[in-house]
N, C-alpha and C positions, 0 to 999 in steps of 0.2 A: 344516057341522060346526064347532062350537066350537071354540076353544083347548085347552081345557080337555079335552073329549071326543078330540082330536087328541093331546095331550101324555100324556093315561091309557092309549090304543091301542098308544102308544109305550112306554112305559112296561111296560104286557105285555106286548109284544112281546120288550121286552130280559129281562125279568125269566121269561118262557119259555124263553128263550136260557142263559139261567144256569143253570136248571132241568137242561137238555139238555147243556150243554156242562161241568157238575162232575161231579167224580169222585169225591169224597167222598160214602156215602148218607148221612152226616148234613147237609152241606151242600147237596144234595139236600132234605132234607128239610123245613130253611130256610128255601132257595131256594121250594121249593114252598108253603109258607106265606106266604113276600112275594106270589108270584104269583096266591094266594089273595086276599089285602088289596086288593092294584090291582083283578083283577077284580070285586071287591066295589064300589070305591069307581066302578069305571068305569059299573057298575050303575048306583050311587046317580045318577052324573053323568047317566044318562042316562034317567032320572024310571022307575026298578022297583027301588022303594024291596022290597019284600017277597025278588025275586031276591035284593039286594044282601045281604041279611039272612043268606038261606040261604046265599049262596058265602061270606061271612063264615065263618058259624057253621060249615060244614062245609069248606069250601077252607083255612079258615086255623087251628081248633083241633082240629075233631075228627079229618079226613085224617093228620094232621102227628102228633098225638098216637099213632094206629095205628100208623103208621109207626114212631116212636120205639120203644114200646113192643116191636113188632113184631123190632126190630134190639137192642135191649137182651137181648130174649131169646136171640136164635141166638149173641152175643156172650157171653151167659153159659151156653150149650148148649157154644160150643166152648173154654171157661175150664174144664168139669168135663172135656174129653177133653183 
């Protein structure tokens, strides 16, 4: 195992940890888009270039974006009551 492949493992690992241990959902939601970007890059590191592409495109803008979206609503659901 590489440096490299060793230092991105780690990497998601911490960056899962964040994920799990915020309490804010928009920090969360952040959170889960860095942890998007590593698993991405941990792909690329580890030659599945097409994977890396997908957890990109979906772990780091489209997920994150839902999510926002998602909390914008119910925050202005309970702004009208």
């Amino acid at each position: 195992m590489t440096l490299l492949v060793a230092a991105l493992l780690l990497l998601a690992a911490l960056s899962g940890l964040l994920v799990v241990l915020s309490r804010d959902p928009r920090r969360q939601i952040f959170a889960m888009a860095g942890n998007g970007l590593v698993l991405g890059l941990l792909f690329l590191a580890l030659q599945a270039p097409d994977v890396a592409l997908s957890e990109i495109a979906v772990g780091t803008a489209v997920t994150p974006l839902l999510f926002l979206a998602a909390l914008a609503a119910i925050r202005m659901d309970r702004a009208k009551r």
